[in-house]
C-alpha positions in Angstrom: 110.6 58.9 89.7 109.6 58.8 93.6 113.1 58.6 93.9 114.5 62.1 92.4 114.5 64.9 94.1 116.0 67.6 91.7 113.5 68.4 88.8 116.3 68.6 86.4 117.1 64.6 86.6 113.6 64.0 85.4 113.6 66.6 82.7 116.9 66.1 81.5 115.7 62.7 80.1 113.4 62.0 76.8 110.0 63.0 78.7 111.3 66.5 78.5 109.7 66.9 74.9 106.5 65.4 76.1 106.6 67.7 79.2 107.1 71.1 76.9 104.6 70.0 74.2 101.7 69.1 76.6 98.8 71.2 76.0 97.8 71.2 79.9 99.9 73.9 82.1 102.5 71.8 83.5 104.8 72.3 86.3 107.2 70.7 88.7 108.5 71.9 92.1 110.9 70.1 93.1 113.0 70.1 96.7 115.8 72.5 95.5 113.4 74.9 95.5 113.4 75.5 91.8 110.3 75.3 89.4 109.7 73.9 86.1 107.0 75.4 83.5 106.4 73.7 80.2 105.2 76.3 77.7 101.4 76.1 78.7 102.4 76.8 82.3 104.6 80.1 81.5 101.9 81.5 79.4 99.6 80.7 82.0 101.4 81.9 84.9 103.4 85.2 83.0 106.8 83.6 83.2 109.1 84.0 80.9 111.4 81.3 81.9 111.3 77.4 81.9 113.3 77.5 84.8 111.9 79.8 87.8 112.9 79.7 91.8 110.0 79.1 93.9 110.2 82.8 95.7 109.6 84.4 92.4 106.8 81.5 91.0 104.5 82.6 94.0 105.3 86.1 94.5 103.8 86.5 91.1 100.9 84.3 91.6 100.3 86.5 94.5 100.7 90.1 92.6 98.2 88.1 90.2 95.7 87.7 92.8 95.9 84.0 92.4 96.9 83.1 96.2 94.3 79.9 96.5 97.1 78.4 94.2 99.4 78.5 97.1 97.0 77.3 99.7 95.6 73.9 97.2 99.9 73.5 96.8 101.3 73.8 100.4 98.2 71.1 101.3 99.5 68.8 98.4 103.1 69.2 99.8 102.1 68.4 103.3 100.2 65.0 102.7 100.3 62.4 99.6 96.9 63.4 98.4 95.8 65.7 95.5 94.9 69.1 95.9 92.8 71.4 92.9 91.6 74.7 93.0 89.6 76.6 90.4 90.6 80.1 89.0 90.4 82.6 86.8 93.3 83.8 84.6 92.9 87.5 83.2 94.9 87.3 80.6 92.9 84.0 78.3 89.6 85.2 80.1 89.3 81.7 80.9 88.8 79.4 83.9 91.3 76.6 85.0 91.4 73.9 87.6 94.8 73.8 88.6 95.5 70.2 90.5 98.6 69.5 93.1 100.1 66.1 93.9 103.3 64.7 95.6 105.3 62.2 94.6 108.1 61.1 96.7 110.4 65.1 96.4 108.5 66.6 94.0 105.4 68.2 93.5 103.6 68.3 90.2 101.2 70.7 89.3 99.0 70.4 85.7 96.3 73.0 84.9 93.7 72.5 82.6 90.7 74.7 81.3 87.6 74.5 82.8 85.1 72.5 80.3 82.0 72.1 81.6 81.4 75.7 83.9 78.2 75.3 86.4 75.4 77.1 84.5 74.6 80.6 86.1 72.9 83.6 84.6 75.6 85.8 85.3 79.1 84.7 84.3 81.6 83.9 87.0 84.2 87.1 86.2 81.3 89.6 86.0 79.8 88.0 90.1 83.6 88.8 91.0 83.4 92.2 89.0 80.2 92.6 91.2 81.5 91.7 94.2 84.6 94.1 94.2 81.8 97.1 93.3 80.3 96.1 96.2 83.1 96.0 98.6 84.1 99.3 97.3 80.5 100.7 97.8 80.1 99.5 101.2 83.4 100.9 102.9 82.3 104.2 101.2 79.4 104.3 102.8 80.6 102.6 106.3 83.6 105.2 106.2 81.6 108.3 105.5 79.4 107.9 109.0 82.9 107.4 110.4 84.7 110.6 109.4 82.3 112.2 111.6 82.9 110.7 114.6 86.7 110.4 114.4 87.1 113.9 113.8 84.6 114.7 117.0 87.1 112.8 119.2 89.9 114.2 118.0 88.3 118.1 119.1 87.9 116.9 122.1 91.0 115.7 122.0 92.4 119.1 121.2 90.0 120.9 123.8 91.8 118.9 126.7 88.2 118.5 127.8 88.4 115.9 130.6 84.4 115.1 131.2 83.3 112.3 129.9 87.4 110.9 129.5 86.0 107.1 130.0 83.2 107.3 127.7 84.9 109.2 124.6 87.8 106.2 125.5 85.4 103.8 124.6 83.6 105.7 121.6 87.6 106.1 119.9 88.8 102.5 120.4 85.3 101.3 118.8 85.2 103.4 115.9 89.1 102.7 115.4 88.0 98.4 115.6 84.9 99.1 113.1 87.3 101.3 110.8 90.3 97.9 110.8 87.4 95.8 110.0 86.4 98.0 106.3 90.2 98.2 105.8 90.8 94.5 106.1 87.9 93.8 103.8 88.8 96.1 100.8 92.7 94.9 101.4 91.4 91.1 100.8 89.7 92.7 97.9 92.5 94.4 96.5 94.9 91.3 96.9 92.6 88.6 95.7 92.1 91.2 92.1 96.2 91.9 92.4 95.7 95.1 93.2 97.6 95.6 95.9 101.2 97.4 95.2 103.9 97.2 97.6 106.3 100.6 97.6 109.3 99.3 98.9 112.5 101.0 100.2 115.3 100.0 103.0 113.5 100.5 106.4 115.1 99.5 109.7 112.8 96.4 111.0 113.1 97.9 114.7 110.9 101.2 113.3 108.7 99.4 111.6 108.3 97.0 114.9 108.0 100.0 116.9 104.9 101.2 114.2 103.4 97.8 114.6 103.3 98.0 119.0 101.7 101.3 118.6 99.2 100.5 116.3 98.2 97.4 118.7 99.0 98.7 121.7 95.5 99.7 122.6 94.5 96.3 122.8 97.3 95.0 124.1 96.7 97.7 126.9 92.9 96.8 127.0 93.9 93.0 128.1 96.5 94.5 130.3 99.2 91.8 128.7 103.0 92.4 129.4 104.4 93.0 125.8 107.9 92.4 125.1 110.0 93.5 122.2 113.8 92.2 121.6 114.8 93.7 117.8 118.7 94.5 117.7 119.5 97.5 115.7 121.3 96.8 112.4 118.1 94.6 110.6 117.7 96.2 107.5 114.7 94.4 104.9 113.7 96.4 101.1 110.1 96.7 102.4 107.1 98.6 102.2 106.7 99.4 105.7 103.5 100.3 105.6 102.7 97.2 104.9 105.3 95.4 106.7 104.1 97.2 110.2 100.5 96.6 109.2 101.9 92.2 109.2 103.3 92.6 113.1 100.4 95.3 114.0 97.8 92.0 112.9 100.1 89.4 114.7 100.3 91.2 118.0 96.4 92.0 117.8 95.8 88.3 117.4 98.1 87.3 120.5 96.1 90.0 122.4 92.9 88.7 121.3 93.6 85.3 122.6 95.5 85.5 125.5 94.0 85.1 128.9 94.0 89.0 130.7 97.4 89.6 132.1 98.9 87.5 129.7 102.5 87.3 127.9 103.5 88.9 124.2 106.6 88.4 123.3 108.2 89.9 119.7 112.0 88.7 118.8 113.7 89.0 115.8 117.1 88.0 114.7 118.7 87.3 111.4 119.4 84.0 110.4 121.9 83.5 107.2 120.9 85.3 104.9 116.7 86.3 105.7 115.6 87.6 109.2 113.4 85.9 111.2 110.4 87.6 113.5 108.8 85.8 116.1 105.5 86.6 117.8 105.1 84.6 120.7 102.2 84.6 123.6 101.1 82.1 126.1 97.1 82.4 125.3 94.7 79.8 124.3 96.9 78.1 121.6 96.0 76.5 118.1 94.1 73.6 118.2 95.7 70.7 115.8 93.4 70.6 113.5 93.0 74.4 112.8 96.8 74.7 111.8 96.3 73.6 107.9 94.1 76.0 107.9 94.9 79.3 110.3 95.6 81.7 107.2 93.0 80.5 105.1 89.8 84.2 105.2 87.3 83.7 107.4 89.0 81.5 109.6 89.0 82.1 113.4 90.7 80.3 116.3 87.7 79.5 118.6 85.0 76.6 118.2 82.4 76.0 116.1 79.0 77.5 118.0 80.7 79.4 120.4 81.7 83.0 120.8 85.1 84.6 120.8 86.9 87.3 120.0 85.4 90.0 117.6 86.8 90.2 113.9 86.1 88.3 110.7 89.2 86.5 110.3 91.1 87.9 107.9 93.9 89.3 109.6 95.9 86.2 109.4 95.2 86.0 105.8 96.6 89.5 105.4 99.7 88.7 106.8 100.3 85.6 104.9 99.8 87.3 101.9 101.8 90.5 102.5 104.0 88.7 103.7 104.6 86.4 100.6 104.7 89.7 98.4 107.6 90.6 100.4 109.0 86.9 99.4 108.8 85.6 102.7 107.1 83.0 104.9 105.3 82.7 108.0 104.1 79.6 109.9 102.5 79.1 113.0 102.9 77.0 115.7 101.3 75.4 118.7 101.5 73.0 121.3 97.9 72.6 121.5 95.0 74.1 123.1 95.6 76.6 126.3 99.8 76.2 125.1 100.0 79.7 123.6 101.0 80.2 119.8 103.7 81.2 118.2 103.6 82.9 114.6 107.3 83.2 112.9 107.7 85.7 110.2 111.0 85.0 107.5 112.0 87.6 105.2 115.2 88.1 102.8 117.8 90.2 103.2 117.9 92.2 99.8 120.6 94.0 98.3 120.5 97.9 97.7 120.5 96.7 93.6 117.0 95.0 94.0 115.6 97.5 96.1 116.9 100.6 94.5 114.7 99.4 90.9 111.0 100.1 93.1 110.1 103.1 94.6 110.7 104.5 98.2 107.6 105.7 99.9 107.8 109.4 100.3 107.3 110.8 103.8 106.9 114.4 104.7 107.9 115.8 107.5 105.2 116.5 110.1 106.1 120.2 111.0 104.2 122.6 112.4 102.1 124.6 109.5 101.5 127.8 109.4 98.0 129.9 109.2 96.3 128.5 106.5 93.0 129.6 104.2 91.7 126.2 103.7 88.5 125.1 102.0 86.1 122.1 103.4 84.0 120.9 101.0 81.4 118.0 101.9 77.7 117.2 101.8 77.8 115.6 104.9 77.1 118.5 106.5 78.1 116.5 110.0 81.5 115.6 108.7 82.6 119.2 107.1 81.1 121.0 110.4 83.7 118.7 112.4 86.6 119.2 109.7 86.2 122.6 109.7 86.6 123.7 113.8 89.0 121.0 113.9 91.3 123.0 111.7 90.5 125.8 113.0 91.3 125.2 116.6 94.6 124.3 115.4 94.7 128.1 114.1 93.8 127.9 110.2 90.9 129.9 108.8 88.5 127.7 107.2 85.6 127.4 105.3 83.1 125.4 104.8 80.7 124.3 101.7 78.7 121.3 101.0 78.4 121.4 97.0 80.2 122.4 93.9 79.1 125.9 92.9 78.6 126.8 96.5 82.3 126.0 97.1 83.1 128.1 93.5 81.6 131.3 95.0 83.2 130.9 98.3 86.7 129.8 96.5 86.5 132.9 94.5 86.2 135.8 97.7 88.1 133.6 100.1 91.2 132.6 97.6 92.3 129.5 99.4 95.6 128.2 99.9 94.1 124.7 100.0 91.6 123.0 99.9 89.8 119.7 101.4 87.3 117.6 99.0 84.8 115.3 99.2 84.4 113.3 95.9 80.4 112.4 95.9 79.4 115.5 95.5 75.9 116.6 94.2 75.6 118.5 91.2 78.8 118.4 90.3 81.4 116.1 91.7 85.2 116.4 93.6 86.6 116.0 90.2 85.0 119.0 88.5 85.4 121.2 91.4 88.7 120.4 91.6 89.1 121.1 87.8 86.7 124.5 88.3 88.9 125.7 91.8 92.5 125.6 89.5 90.6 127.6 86.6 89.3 129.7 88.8 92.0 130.7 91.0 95.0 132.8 90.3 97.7 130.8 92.5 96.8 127.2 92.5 95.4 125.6 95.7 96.4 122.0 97.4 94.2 120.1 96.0 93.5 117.2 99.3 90.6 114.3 98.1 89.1 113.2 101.3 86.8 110.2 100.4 85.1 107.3 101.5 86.3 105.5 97.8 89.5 103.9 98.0 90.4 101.7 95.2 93.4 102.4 93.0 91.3 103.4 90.2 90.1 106.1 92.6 93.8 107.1 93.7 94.3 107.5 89.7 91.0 109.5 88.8 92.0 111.9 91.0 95.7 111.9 90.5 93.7 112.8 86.7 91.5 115.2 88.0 94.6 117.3 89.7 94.5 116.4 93.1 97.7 116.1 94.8 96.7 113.7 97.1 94.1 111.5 97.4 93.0 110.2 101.4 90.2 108.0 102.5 88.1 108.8 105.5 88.3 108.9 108.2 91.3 110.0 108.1 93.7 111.2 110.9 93.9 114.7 112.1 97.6 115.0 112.5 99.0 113.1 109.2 95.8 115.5 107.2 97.8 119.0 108.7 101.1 117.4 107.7 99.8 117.2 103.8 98.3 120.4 104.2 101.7 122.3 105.0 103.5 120.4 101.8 103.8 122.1 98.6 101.4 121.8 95.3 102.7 120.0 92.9 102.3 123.1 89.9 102.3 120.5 86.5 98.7 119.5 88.0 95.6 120.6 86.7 
């Protein structure tokens, strides 16, 4: 058995009918990259198939928010030891331990259900359930103290006042870490539930490179590195490139995080066969050996234990492994060793236009210039729609402004808006019903803009419900919010 490489060899023979009527999940990975699931396994893991490629196996354990799988297997391929991890599988309700081990080319994997479950007065799923309400609660209320501020600095912005240039500099880059920091948290959130939903479409990798260095490019400025970025023209991936730039953005954060002021940041990319590889290279502090196995795992960060390093809660890495897996890819780092510099390589496929035609592109606007616009604010934050409100209106709309439901009604109904800006935690009565009482109430339907600090999908949908046509979490960003104010309202809403 130690000898066999090909998972077919083995199954091919009599233990094939043990293997398929084993009540335990049972799989086999074996060095051809294919997988084999006995029955328990594929109703365990949603496959349909007995016979399953590798790329697919773990791209849905992924979407299934199931990722610790991968972690427990890629330590079981790596040494000769056995590897378990303990999950939860939505569709029995029930808890498994799911246990890796190597022999000689394969990798088996058996999963059983959890029998004897640690006692706790609240059951496991419903401290999870618990957990997620929590991070949802708290980047509501870290992002609505946020909107604020953001859209202060970007008045100023538009005043061209040039006193106190240094200090709103440092106010802006700040806010913009402590804003990253509630997005990585709720996109851990979202991808450990399976809630994350990649829209893919055929992007050019040099754009979404190009995205990437701006986004980090305050940083990378900061630490006044030398950045440079060799992606030939021609690298096309089916991507969500949102997503996709949000992978590189992390990457080249990380290198500027660790590397010595004035240091080197490389990014290449070329393709190789048929996937195209990515590599993010500096010459910073390195990866120590024994923090390799263990780089993309949350939490982790590159410095040693008791002393201080660079700010963040390490979870960056772990983003960009698992985005990157949803795209079916793979990324490894690398490292010489302490003060060696790092290199992280990022490997995606080359799809065809079949397999990226069946998901759905991500629609972008075009950012033109609106015109004069009647435009309703409505938020309790009094702070926040104050700051909303002459924003807009140095950029030459006519705005106004109310901080609850029937207040906004009364205004709505001299002022006839041509959109309108909403806050969903409303008192007396919420975004939802205003938005609900604003299309009854007016003659030729308004664009209907949620700003909010909630921002789970089941957010995104209540409102989608409620007849918004477009649903934006604070803070957000002046210039993309004018661009979705000039669009269209979609007239079946409501």
């Amino acid at each position: 058995m130690a000898r066999m490489r090909s998972g077919s060899e083995l199954l091919a023979s009599p233990v094939r009918a043990l293997f398929d009527d084993l009540n335990e999940g049972i799989g086999l990975f074996d060095a051809t990259g294919t997988v084999y699931l006995n029955a328990e396994a594929r109703h365990l893991f949603a496959q349909e198939r007995a016979e399953v490629s590798s790329r697919s196996f773990w791209a849905a354990i992924e979407a299934a928010g199931a990722g610790s799988l991968r972690i427990a297997f890629d330590r079981a391929r790596r040494s000769r030891s056995s590897e378990a991890v303990e999950h939860f599988v939505s569709s029995t309700g029930r808890w498994y331990t799911t246990s890796f081990r190597r022999t000689g080319g394969v990798v088996w994997m058996v999963s059983c259900e959890r029998t004897h479950p640690e006692a706790t007065d609240v059951p496991a799923q419903e401290l999870v359930k618990h957990r997620d309400e929590f991070l949802a609660l708290l980047g509501h209320e870290l992002r609505n103290p946020l909107a604020p501020i953001v859209t202060a600095l970007q008045i100023l912005k538009l005043r061209g006042e040039s006193s106190g240039e240094r200090e709103r500099a440092v106010i802006e880059r700040q806010v913009r870490h402590m804003v990253q920091l509630v997005d990585d948290l709720l996109d851990v959130s979202r991808l450990t539930r399976g809630k994350l939903n990649l829209q893919r479409e055929r992007v050019e990798l040099s754009s979404v490179v190009e995205r990437a260095v701006e986004k980090a490019s305050p940083l990378l400025e900061e630490f006044c590195h030398h950045l440079r970025v060799s992606v030939p023209p021609g690298l096309v991936v089916c991507a969500d490139s949102d997503r996709l730039a949000q992978v590189f953005a992390n990457l080249l954060t990380n290198a500027a995080k660790y590397t010595p002021r004035g240091g080197n940041v490389a990014v290449r990319a070329a393709r190789s066969g048929r996937r195209i590889r990515v590599d993010v290279t500096d010459d910073g502090t390195g990866i120590a050996p024994e923090l390799r196995a263990r780089i993309f795992e949350p939490f982790t960060r590159g410095i040693p234990e008791g002393r201080r390093g660079p700010g963040g809660l390490g979870l960056g890495l772990t983003l960009v492994q698992s985005l990157v897996r949803l795209h079916g890819g793979t990324v490894r780092a690398r490292s010489s060793g302490p003060g060696r510099g790092s290199t992280f390589t990022v490997e995606l496929p080359t799809l065809t236009q079949e397999e990226c035609s069946e998901t759905t592109p991500n629609e972008h606007a075009d950012a033109r210039s609106p015109r004069r616009r009647r435009i309703l604010v409505v938020d309790d934050n009094e702070d926040a729609a104050k700051m909303l409100g002459s924003a807009l209106s140095a950029l030459g709309h006519e705005v106004r402004v109310a901080h609850d439901g029937p207040h906004a009604l009364a205004v709505a109904r001299e002022f006839q808006p041509e959109a309108a800006v909403l806050d969903i935690g409303l008192p007396v009565m919420d975004g939802y019903e205003l938005a609900r009482g604003l299309c009854a109430l007016l003659p030729q339907r308004p664009r209907l803009i949620a700003l909010t600090g909630y921002g789970q999908d089941s957010d995104r949908e209540r409102a989608r419900g409620a007849g918004f046509d477009l649903h934006l979490v604070k803070p957000v960003d002046l210039n993309d919010l004018v661009r979705h104010l000039a669009e269209t309202p979609h007239a079946a809403r409501c």
